[in-house]
VEXZA-902270 format. One line per field, with one value per residue (C-alpha): residue number from 1; residue in one letter; x, y, z. Coordinates in Angstrom, 3 decimals. Layout:
N
resi (NUM; ...)
resn (A; ...)
px (X; ...)
py (Y; ...)
pz (Z; ...)
***
This chain:
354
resi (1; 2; 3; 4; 5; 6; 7; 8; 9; 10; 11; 12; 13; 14; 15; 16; 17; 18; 19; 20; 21; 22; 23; 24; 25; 26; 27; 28; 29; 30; 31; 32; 33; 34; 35; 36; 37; 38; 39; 40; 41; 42; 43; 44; 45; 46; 47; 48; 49; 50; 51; 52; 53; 54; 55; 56; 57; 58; 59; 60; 61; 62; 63; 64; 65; 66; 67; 68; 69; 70; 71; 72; 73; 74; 75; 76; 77; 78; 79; 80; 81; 82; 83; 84; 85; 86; 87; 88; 89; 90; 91; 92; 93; 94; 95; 96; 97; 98; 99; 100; 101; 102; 103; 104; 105; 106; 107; 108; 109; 110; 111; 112; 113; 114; 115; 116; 117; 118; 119; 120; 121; 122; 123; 124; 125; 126; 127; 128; 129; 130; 131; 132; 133; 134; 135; 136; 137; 138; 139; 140; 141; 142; 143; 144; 145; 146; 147; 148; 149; 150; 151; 152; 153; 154; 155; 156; 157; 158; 159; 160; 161; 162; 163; 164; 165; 166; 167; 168; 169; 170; 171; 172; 173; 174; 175; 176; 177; 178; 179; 180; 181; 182; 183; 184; 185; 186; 187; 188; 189; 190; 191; 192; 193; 194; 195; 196; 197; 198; 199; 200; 201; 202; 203; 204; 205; 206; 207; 208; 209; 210; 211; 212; 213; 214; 215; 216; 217; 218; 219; 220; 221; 222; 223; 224; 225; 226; 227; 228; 229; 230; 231; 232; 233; 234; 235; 236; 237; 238; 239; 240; 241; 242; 243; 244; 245; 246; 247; 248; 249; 250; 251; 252; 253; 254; 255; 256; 257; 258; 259; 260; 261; 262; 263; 264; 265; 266; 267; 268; 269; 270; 271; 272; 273; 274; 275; 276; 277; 278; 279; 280; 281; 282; 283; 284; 285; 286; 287; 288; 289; 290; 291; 292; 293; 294; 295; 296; 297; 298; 299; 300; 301; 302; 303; 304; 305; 306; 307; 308; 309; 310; 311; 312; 313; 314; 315; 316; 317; 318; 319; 320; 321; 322; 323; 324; 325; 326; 327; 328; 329; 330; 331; 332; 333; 334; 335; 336; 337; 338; 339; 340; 341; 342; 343; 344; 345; 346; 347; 348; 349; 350; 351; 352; 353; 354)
resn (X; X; X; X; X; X; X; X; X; X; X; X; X; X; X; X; X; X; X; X; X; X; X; X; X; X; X; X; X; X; X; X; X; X; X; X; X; X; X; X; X; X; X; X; X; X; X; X; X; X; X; X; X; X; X; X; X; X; X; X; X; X; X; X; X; X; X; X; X; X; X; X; X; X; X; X; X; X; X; X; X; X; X; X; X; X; X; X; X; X; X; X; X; X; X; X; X; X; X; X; X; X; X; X; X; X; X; X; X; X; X; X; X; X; X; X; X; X; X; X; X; X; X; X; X; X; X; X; X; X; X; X; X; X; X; X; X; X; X; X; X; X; X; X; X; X; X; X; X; X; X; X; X; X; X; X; X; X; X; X; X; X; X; X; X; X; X; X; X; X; X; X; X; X; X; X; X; X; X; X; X; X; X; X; X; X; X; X; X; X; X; X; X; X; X; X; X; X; X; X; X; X; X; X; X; X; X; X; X; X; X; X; X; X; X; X; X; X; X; X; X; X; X; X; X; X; X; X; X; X; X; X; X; X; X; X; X; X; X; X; X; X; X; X; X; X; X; X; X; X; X; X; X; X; X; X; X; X; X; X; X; X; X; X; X; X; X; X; X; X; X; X; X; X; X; X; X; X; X; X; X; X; X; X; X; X; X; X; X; X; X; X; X; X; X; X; X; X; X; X; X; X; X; X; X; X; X; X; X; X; X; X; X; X; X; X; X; X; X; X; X; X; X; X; X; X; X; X; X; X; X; X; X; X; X; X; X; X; X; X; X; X; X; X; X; X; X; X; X; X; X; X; X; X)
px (20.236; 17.342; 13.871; 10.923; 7.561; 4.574; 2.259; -0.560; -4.294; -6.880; -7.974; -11.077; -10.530; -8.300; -7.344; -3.485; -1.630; 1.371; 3.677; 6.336; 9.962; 10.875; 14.130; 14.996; 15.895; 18.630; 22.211; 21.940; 19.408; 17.222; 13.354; 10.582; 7.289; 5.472; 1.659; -0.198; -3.920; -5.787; -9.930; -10.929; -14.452; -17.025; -14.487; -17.086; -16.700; -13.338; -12.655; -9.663; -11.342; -14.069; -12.819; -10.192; -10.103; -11.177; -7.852; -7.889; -7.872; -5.249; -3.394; -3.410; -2.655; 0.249; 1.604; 1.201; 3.411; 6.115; 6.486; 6.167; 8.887; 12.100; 11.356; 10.848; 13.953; 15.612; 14.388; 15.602; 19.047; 19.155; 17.851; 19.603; 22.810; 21.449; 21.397; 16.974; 15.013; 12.792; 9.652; 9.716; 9.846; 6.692; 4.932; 5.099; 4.020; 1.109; -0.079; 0.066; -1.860; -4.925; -8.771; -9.647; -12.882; -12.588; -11.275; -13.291; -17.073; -18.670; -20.982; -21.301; -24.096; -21.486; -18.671; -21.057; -22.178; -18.364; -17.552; -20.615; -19.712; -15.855; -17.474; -20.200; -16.948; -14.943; -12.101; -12.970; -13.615; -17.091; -15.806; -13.314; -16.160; -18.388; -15.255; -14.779; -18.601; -18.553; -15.940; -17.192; -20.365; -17.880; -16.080; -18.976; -20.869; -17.686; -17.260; -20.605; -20.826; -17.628; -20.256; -17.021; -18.837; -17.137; -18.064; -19.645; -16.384; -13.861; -16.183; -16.121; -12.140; -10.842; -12.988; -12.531; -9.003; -8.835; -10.887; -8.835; -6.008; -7.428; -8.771; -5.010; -3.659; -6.223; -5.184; -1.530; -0.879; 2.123; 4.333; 6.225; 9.941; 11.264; 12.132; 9.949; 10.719; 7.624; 6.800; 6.327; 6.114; 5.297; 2.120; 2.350; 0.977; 1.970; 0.320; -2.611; -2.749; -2.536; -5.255; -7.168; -6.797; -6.708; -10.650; -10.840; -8.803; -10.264; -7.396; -9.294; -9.319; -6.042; -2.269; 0.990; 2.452; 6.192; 6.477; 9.858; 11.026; 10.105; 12.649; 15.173; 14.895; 15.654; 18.409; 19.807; 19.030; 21.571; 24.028; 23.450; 21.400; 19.086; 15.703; 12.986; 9.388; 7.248; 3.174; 0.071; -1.580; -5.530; -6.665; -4.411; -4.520; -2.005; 0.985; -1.197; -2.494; 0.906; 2.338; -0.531; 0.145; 3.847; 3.950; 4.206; 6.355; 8.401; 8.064; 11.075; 10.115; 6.603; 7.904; 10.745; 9.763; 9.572; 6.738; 7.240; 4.507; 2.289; 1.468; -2.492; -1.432; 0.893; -1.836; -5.885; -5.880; -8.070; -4.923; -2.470; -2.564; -2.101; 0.880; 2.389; 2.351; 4.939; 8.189; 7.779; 10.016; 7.235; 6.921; 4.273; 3.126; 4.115; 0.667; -0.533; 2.014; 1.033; -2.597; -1.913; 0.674; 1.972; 2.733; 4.711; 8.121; 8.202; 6.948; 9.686; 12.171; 10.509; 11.214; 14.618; 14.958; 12.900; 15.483; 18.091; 17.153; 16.457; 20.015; 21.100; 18.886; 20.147; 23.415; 24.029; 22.178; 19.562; 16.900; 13.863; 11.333; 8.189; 7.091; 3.639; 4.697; 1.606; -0.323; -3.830; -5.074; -6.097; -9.933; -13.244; -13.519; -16.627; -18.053; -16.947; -17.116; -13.504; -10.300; -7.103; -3.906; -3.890; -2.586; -0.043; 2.144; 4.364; 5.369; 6.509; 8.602; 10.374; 11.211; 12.309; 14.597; 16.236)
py (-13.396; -14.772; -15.384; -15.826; -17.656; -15.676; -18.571; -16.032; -17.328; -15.346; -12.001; -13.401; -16.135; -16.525; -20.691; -20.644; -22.433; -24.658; -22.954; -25.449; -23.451; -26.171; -25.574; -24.547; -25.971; -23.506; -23.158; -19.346; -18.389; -19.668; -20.482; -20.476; -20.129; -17.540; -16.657; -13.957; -14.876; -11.440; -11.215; -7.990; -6.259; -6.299; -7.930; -8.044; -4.582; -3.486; 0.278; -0.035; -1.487; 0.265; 2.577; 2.147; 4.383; 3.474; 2.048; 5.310; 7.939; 5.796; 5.876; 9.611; 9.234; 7.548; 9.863; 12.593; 10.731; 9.944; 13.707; 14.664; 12.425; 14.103; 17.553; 16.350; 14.522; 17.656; 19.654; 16.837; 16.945; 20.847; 20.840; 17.937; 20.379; 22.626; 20.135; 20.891; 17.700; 19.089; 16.653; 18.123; 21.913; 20.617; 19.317; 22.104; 24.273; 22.029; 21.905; 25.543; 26.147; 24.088; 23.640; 22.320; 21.603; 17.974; 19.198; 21.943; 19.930; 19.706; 16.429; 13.981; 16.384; 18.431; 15.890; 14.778; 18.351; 19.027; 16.480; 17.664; 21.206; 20.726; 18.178; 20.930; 23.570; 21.646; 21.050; 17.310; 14.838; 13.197; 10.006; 10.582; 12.333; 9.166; 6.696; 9.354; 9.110; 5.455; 4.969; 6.812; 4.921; 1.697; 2.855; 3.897; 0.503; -1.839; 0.477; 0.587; -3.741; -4.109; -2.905; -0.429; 2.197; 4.976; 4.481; 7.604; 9.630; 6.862; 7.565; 11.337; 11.620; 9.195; 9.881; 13.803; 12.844; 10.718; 12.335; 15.892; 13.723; 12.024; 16.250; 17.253; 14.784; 15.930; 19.433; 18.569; 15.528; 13.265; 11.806; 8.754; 7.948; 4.676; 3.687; 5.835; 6.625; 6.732; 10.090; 11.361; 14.996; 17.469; 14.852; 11.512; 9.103; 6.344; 7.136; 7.946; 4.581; 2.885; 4.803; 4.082; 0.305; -0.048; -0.646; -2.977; -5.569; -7.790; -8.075; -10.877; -13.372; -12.226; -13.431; -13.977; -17.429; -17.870; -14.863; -15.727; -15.697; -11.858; -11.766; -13.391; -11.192; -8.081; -9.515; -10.769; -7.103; -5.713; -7.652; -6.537; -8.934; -8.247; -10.176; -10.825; -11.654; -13.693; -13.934; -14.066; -10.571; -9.831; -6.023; -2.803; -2.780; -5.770; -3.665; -1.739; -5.394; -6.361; -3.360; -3.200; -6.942; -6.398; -3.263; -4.260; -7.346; -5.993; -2.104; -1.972; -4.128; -2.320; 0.714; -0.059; -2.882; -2.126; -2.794; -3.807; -2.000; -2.199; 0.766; 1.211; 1.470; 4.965; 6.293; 6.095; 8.931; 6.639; 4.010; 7.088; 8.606; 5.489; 4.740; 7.747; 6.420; 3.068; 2.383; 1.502; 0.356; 0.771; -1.114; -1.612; -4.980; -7.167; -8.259; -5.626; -3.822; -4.017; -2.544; 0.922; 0.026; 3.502; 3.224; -0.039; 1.546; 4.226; 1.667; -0.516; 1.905; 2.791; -0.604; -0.543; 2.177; 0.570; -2.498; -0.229; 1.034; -1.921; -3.532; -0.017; -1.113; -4.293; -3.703; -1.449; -4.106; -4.732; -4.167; -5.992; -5.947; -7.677; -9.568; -10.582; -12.490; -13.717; -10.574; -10.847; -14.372; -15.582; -16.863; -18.498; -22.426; -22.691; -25.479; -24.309; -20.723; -20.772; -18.220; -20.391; -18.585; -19.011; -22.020; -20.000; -18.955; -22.116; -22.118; -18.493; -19.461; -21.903; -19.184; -16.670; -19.002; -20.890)
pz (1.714; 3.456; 1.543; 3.531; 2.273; 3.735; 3.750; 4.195; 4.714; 3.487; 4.404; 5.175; 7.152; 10.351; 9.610; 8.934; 6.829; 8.001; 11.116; 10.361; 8.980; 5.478; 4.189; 0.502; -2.288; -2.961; -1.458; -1.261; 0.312; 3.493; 3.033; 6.156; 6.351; 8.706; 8.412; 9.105; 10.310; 9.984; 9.821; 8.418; 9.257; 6.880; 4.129; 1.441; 0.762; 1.875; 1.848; 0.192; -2.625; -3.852; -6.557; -9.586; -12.615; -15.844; -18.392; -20.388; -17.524; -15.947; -19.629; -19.090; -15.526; -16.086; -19.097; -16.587; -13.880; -16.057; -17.642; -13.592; -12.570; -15.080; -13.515; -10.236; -10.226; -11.988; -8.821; -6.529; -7.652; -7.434; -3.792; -2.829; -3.195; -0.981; 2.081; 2.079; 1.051; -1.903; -0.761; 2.768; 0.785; -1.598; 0.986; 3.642; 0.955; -0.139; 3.653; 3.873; 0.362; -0.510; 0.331; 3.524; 2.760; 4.055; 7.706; 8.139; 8.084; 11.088; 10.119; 7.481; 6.031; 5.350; 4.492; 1.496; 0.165; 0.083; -2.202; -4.431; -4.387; -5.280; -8.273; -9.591; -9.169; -11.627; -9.180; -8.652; -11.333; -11.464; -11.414; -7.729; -6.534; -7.072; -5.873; -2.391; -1.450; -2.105; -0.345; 2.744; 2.769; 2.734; 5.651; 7.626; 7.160; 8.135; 10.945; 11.971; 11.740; 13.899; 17.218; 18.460; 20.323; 19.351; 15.702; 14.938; 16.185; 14.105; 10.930; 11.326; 11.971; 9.675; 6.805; 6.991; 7.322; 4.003; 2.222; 2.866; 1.655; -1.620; -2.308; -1.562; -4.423; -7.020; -6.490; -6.378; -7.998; -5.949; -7.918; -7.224; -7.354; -8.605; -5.029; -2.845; 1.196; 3.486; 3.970; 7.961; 8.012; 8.089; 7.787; 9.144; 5.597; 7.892; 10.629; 8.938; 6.794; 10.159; 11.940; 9.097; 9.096; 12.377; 13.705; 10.504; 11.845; 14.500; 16.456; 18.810; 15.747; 14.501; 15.314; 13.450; 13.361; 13.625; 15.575; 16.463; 13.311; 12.407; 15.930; 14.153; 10.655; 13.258; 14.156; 10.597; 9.344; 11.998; 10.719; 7.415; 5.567; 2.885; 3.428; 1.067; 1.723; -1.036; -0.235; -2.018; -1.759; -1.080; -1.195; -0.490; 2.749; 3.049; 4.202; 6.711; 8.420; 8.493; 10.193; 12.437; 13.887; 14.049; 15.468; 19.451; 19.042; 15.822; 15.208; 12.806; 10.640; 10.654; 9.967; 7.549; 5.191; 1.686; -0.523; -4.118; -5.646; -8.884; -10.979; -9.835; -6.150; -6.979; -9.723; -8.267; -6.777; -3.954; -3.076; -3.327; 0.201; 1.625; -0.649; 0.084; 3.903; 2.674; 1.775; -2.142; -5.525; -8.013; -10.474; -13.930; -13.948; -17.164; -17.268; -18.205; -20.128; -23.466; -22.434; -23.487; -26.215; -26.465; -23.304; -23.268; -23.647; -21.106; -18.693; -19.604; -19.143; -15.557; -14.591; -15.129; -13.287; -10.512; -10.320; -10.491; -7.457; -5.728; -6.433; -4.938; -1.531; -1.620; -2.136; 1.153; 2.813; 6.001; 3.506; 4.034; 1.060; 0.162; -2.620; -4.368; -7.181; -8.056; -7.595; -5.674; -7.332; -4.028; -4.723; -2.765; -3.224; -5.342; -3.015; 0.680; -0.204; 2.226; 1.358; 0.297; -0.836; -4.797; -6.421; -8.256; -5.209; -5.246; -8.308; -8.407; -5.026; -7.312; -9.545; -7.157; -4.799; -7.406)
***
């Protein structure tokens, strides 16, 4: 198995951190370090970034996913006999069946007195509502800052886009598998996370270090190796930037990397579209595990599920999955103001190569 450092700088910044491979410690396993150097428009108030629900709604939230998930594998296993993918059945039908109140506004007028009327209608909560509005205004302004001409048009089609998508969830909750498989059609979540990201990332201040040794993973996950990726993570629009700078040079890796993924990221209803869009093994975070504690257990339980899954992946091999030990802990020096990848991340690479 080879383990990979992602010596990732901040989002905010485009200095890198050391390009020089440094061998491990352990006989097992092989240890480099590659960097991504991305500089995201407007960071300060990053679209993916602006919302999270409060801890109780989230409590209920989470109830909701777990009763979701026994009949939804039920109905899995039942349709699974039939040769017909049950997701591609619920989600043709979902397409077929819902507002599109979102997709058919003309202007932002009416993109805005959308999201008020489906609030005052009772089919949106007060609080998405708030989160979908702020978030367009968020989108609009970084979009707006980055001087791309056809702003107005980016704004318009991405926003009607995400917002039709954050609606569609509300009205038909998704629910998340342990390990859960990018879904492509019959709408394109990756696609659409991508498109999303894309005029975000100043591509002219942005490059991936070590390049040659994302050539060298390809080439290891033909053969059948299982590769793992530990970095410090920023906002939620990590796997996006990392898809979108690998996508010439390394488009299956792009495409196929799996995302070890905390609970927040597969619950607010604002993160969920774009989750949908990624290759995930979900998992609660032990941090905060005890924060409902009626809820301790059944998270427990999900997480062994989770790593059951994951030793599945692993062990049919040329699995590549990605890592954020440390969570987002990456902070601002208080005198320089400069990003530096937390403190913290060594350590955990101790723990997880040894």
């Amino acid at each position: 198995m080879f383990i990979l450092s992602a010596a990732t700088p901040s989002t905010f910044s485009t200095i890198s951190s050391s390009r020089v491979p440094f061998a491990s410690s352990s006989s097992s396993s092989k240890l480099f370090a590659v960097s991504f150097a991305q500089s995201l428009r407007n960071p300060l108030s990053c679209p993916c970034l602006v919302y999270s629900l409060k801890l109780r709604a989230m409590a209920k939230m989470v109830k909701d996913k777990e009763s979701s998930f026994s009949s939804s594998s039920a109905a899995a296993s039942a349709a699974s006999e039939s040769g017909v993918s049950p997701l591609a059945i619920s989600s043709e039908w979902k397409e077929s069946n819902r507002s599109r109140t979102f997709l058919n506004a003309a202007s932002e007028e009416e993109i805005l007195s959308g999201i008020k009327k489906e609030a005052e209608e009772g089919r949106l909560p007060s609080n998405v509502a708030a989160g979908m509005e702020e978030l367009y205004q968020n989108y609009k302004n970084a979009i707006f800052q980055s001087g791309n001409p056809n702003a107005d048009e980016i704004v318009f089609s991405n926003m009607t886009a995400a917002l039709d998508r954050i609606f569609l969830d509300v009205e038909e909750p998704f629910v998340f598998a342990p390990y859960h498989k990018a879904l492509r059609e019959p709408f394109d979540y990756y696609m659409f996370g991508q498109n999303y990201i894309r005029p975000l990332v100043d591509f002219r201040n942005s490059y991936v270090g070590n390049i040659s040794i994302f050539n060298e993973m390809e080439e290891k996950l033909k053969e059948g190796h299982n590769i793992i990726l530990i970095s410090n993570h920023q906002t939620e629009a990590d796997p996006a930037v990392i898809s979108l700078l690998l996508e010439t040079t390394n488009p299956h890796i792009a495409e196929n990397m799996i995302y070890v993924a905390g609970d927040r990221v597969v619950t607010d209803p604002l993160c969920k579209p774009f989750s949908i869009g990624r290759n995930l093994v979900c998992v609660y975070s032990k941090k905060h595990m005890f924060d409902v504690p009626e809820l301790a257990e059944m998270k427990r339980k999900a997480n062994t599920r989770s790593l059951k899954e994951m030793a599945l992946l692993l062990r049919g091999g040329s699995q590549l999955i990605w890592i954020a030990p440390s969570g987002g802990r990456d902070r601002p020096d208080p005198v320089t103001e400069e990003w530096h990848p937390g403190v913290r991340l060594p350590l955990m690479l101790l723990q997880w190569t040894t």
